[in-house]
N, C-alpha and C positions, 0 to 999 in steps of 0.2 A: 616752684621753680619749673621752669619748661626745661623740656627735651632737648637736648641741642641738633642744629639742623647739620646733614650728613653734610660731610667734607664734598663731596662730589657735586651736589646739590650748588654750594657755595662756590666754590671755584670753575665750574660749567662759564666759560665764555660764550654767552648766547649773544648773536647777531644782534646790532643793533634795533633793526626793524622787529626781529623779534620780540623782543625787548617792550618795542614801543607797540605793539599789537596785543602783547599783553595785558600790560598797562591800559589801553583802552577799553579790550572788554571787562575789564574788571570794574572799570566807571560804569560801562554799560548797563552788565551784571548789578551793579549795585543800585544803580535811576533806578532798572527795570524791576525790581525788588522791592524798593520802598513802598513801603505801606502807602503811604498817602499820592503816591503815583497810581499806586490800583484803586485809590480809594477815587482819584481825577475822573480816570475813564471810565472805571463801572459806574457810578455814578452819575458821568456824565451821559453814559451809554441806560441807564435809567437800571440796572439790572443789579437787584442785591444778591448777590455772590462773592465767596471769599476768594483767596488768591488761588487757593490750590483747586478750584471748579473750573476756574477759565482755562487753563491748555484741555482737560478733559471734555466740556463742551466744542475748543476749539478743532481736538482731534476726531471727536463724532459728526462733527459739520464737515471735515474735510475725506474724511474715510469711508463715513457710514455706521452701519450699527454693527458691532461689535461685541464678542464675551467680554465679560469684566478681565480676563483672562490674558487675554489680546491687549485690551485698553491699557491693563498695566505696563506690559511687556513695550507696549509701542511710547508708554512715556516713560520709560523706565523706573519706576516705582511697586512698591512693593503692592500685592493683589490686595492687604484691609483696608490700606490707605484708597484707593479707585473702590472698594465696596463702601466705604463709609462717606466718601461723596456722589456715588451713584445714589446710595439712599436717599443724603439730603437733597439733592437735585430731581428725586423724584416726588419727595415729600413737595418743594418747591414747585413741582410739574412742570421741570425744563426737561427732563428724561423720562422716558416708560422703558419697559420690560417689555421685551418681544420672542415670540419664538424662534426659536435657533431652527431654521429649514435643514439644518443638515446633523440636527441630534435633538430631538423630541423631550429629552432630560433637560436639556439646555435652553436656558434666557439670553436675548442679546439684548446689551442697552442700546438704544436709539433716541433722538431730540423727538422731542414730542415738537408740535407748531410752536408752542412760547418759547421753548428751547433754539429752534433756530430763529427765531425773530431775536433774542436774545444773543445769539453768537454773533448775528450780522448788527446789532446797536451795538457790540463791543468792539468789533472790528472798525466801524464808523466811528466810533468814539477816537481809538485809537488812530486809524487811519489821517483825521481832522487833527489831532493833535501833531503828530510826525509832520502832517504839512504845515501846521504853522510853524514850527521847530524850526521845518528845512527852507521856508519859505522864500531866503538867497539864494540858493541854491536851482542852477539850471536845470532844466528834463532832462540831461543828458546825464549832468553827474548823479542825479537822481539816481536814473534806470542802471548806471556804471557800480554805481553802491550797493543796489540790490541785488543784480548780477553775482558780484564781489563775496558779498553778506551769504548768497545763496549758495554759490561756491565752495566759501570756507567752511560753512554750515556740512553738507555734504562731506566734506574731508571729516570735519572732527566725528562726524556721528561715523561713517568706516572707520575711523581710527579706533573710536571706543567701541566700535561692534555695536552698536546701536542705529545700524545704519536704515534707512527708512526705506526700504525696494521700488516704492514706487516715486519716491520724489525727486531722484537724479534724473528721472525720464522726465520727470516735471518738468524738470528746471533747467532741463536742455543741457546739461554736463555733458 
């Protein structure tokens, strides 16, 4: 028998748009999840890695090299989970171990050259796949989505304190 869900919870009149905002990313949420979606693009992008290596590659190509320490912190995951695919991703030689310049005790992980050849065939992968997806779709509502996408992104990661210090200057907020 399940829990039953708080009274407050269920009767909360949320906005319609809210409503349907939710409802969306939770489609999204779930495409982006399926197995056989990552199974498309890494694939397609030629690179054998599981689900949980690609945001870890993808946040070493966008940030740099990092303690395992950081890396966790910045995808919000716990530090064995980021040591145990640091490992295999170095077993694989997409990652090496580097000196930490500013603690002599200290490794930072960084892409090795297959590593970002790797991040940039999955981004390609992906990137080719989105366009064919959106392929009706004008440059304007395009760029108006991404804009949107980037936007919302920023709120939720401040809301949950997860917020990324250098990507709202990215992304022009």
């Amino acid at each position: 028998m399940s829990a039953p869900v708080p009274q407050d919870i269920t009767d909360a009149a949320e906005p319609d748009d809210v409503a349907e905002i939710e409802r969306a990313l939770s489609r999204v949420a779930h495409l982006l999840t399926r197995f056989r979606q990552h199974d498309r693009t890494v694939i397609a992008a030629g690179v054998p890695v599981d689900r949980a290596a690609v945001p870890l590659l993808r946040a070493l190509a966008e940030h740099g090299p990092m303690r395992p320490g950081e890396l966790a912190a910045r995808l919000a995951v716990e530090a064995p989970h980021v040591t145990r695919q640091v490992q295999r991703l170095e077993r694989a030689g997409y990652v090496e171990l580097l000196p930490d310049p500013d603690d002599g005790r200290c490794r930072r992980v960084g892409l090795s050259g297959p590593g970002l050849r790797a991040v940039e065939s999955i981004r390609a992968s992906g990137r080719r796949w989105i366009s064919e997806a959106l392929a009706a779709w004008s440059p304007g509502d395009r760029e108006r989505l991404a804009g949107l996408v980037h936007r919302m992104m920023d709120d939720f990661e401040a809301h949950s304190g997860h917020a990324d210090p250098g990507h709202a200057e990215a992304a022009g907020s």
